[in-house]
Each structure stands twice: as structure tokens, then as C-alpha cells.
PADREN-167094 format. One record per residue (C-alpha): residue number from 1; residue in three letters; x negated, y, z negated. Coordinates in Angstrom, 2 decimals. Layout:
<rec resi="NUM" resn="ALA" px="X" py="Y" pz="Z"/>
...
end
This chain:
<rec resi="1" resn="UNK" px="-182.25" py="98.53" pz="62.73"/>
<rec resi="2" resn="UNK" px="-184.49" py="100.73" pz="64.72"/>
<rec resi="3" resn="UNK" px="-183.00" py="102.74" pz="67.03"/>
<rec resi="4" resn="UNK" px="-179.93" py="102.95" pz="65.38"/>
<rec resi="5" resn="UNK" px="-179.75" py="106.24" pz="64.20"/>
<rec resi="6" resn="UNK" px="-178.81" py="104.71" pz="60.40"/>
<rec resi="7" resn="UNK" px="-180.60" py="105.08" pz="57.46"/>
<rec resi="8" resn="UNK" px="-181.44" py="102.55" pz="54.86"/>
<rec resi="9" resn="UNK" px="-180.04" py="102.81" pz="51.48"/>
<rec resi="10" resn="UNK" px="-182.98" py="103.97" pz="48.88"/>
<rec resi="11" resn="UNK" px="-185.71" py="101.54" pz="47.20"/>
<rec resi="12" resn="UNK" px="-184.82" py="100.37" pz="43.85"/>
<rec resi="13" resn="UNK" px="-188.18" py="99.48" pz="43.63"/>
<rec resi="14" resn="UNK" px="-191.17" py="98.60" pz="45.51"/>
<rec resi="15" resn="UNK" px="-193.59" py="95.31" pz="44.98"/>
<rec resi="16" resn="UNK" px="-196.75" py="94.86" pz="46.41"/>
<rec resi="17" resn="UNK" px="-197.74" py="91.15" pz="45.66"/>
<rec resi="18" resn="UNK" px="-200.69" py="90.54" pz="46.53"/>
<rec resi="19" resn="UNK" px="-202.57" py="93.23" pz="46.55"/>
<rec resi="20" resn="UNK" px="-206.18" py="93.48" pz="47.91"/>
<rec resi="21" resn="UNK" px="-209.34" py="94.92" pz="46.32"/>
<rec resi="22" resn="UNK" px="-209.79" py="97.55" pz="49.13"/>
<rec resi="23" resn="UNK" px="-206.09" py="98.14" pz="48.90"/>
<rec resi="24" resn="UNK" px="-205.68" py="98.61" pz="45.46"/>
<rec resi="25" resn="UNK" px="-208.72" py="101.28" pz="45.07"/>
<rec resi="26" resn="UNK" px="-207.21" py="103.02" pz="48.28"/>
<rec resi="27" resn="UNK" px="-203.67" py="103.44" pz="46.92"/>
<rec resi="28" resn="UNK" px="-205.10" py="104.59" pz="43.76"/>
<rec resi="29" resn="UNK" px="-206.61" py="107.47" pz="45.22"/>
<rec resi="30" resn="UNK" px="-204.66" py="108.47" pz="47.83"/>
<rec resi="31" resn="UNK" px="-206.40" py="107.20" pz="51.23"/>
<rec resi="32" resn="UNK" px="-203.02" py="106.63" pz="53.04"/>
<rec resi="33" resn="UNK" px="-204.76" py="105.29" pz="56.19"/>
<rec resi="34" resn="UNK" px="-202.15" py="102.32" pz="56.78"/>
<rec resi="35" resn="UNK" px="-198.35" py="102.43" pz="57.02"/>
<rec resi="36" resn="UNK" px="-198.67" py="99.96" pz="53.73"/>
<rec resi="37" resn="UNK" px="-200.80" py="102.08" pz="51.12"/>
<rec resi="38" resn="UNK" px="-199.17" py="105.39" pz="53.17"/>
<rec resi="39" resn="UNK" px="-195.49" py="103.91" pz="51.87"/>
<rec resi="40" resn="UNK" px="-197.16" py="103.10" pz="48.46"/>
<rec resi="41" resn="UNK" px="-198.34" py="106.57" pz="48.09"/>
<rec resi="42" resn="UNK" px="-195.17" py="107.71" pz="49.15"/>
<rec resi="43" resn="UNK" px="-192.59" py="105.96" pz="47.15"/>
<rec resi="44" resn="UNK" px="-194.63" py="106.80" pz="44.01"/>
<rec resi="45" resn="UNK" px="-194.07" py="110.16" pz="44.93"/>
<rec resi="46" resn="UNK" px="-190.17" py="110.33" pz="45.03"/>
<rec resi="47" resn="UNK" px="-190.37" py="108.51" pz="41.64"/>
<rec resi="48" resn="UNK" px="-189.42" py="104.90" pz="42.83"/>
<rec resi="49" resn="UNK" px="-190.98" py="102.25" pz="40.53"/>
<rec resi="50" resn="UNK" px="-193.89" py="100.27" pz="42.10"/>
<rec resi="51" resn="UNK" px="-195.07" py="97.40" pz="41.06"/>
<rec resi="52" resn="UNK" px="-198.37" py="95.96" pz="41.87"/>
<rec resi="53" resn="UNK" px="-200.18" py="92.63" pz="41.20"/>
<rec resi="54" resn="UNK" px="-203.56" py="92.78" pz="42.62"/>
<rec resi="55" resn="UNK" px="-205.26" py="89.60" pz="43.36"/>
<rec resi="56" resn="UNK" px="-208.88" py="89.26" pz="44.07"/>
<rec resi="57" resn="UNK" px="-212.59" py="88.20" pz="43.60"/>
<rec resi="58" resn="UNK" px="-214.02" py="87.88" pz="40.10"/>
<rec resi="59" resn="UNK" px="-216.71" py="89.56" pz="41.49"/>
<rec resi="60" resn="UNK" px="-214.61" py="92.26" pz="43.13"/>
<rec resi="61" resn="UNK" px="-212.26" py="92.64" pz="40.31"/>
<rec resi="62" resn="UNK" px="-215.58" py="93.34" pz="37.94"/>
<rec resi="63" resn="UNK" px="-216.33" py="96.44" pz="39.86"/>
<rec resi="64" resn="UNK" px="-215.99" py="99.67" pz="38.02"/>
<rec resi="65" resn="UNK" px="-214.32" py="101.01" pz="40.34"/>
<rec resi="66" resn="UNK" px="-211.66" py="98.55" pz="40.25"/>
<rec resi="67" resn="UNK" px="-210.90" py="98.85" pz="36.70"/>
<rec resi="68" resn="UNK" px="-211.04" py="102.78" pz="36.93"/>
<rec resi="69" resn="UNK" px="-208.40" py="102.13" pz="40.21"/>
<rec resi="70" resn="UNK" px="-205.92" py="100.61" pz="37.76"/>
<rec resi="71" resn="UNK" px="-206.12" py="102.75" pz="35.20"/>
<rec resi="72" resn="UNK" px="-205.47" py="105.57" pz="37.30"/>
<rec resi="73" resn="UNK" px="-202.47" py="103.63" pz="38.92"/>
<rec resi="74" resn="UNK" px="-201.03" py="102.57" pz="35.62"/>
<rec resi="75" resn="UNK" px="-201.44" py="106.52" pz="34.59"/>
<rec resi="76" resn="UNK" px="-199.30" py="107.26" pz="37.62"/>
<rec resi="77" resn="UNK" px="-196.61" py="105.05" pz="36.24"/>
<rec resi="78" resn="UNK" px="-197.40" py="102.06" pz="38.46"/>
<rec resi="79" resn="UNK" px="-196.41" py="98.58" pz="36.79"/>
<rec resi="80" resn="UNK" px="-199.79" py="96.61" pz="37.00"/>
<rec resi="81" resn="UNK" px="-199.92" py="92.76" pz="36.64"/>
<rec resi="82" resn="UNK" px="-203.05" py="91.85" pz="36.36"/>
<rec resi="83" resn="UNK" px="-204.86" py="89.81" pz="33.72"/>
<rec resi="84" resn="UNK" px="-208.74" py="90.03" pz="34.37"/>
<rec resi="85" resn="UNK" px="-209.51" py="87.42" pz="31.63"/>
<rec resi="86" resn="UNK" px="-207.19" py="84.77" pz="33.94"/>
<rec resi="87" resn="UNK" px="-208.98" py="82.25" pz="35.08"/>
<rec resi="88" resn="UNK" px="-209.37" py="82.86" pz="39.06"/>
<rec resi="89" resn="UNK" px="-206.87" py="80.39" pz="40.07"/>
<rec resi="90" resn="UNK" px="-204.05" py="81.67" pz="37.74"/>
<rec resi="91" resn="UNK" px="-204.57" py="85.35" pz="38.22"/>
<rec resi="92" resn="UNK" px="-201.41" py="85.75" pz="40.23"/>
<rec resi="93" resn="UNK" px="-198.50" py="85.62" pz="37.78"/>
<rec resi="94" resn="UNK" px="-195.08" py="83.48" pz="38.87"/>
<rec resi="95" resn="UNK" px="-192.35" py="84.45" pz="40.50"/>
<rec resi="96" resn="UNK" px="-190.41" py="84.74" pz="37.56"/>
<rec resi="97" resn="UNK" px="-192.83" py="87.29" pz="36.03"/>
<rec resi="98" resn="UNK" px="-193.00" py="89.54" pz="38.84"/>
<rec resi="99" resn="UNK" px="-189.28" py="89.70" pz="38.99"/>
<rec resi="100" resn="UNK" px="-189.04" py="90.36" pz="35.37"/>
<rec resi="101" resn="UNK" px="-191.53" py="93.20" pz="35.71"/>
<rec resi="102" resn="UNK" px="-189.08" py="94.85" pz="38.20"/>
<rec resi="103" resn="UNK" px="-186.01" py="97.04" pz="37.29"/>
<rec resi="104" resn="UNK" px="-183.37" py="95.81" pz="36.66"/>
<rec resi="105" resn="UNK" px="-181.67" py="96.06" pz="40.38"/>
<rec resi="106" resn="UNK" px="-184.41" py="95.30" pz="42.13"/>
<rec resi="107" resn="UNK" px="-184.78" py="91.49" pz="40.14"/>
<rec resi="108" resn="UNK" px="-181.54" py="90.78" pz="40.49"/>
<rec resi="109" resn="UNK" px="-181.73" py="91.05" pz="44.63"/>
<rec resi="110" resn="UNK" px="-185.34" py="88.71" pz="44.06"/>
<rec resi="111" resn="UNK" px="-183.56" py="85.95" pz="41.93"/>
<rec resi="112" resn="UNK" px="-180.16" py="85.66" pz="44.13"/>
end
């Protein structure tokens, strides 16, 4: 709790389901302007896995600078679910597939 004086035990992992357009494209290049892309960039940094499925406009997700975004997260080590040739309403992948894309710590605490 804050306030406390404790710490919290380390990330396993971190998941970022859904994540925007604007988000994804920030994290991917560093523009930490929110505690939320700021932790992102962060936890990449000590080496925790992240795991990001971006979710978004057709017409948004056809931007190169979308693609480019995800390439360059995906080069960082960053586990990317995303199937652009998904129709629209089935982008986002189930429950079970997120937790299956996480370590193996981190999907056993989703699935209890």
C-alpha cells in the first residue's frame, strides 16, 4: 500500500491489453509522457517481459508508422499479439492466448 514504506515484490511480467494506436507508437519510441507508457518503457529496461496486444482501427493499424512501431517493439524483445489480417472484430486474441503468451509465472497468477 502507499504509504507504507514496503516494496512490492518484482514483475514477472507485464501485459498491456489493449493497447492504443497512439500508445503503441509512443512506447515504441520512447515518449514516456504518462505513468502507463513511462512504466512500459521502464520495465523493458530492467529486462521484465512485456507483452502487448494492440487493438485498433483498420485504418489506424494500416499506418506505416504503426507497422514500423511493432517492429521496433518486437526488436526490443516485446511479445506482440497482433494479427493485422484479423478481421476487426476478432483482432483481440482470448484470454487464454494472452495468458499463454506470458511466462510461465506470470500465467499461472492470470488462470488461478
Amino acid at each position: 500500500m502507499p504509504g507504507t514504506g514496503e516494496r512490492t515484490p518484482p514483475a514477472d511480467a507485464v501485459l498491456a491489453c489493449p493497447l492504443t494506436f497512439n500508445s503503441v507508437n509512443k512506447f515504441a519510441h520512447g515518449h514516456a509522457d504518462n505513468f502507463a507508457v513511462g512504466l512500459l518503457c521502464e520495465m523493458a529496461g530492467y529486462g521484465v517481459p512485456v507483452v502487448v496486444v494492440p487493438h485498433c482501427k483498420p485504418q489506424l493499424a494500416s499506418h506505416p508508422a504503426f507497422g514500423a512501431s511493432l517492429d521496433t517493439l518486437q526488436g526490443m524483445g516485446v511479445r506482440v499479439l497482433f494479427d493485422p489480417d484479423a478481421p476487426y472484430e476478432s483482432r483481440l486474441p482470448s484470454w487464454a492466448k494472452v495468458a499463454a503468451a506470458l511466462p510461465a509465472a506470470a500465467s499461472q497468477e492470470v488462470t488461478r
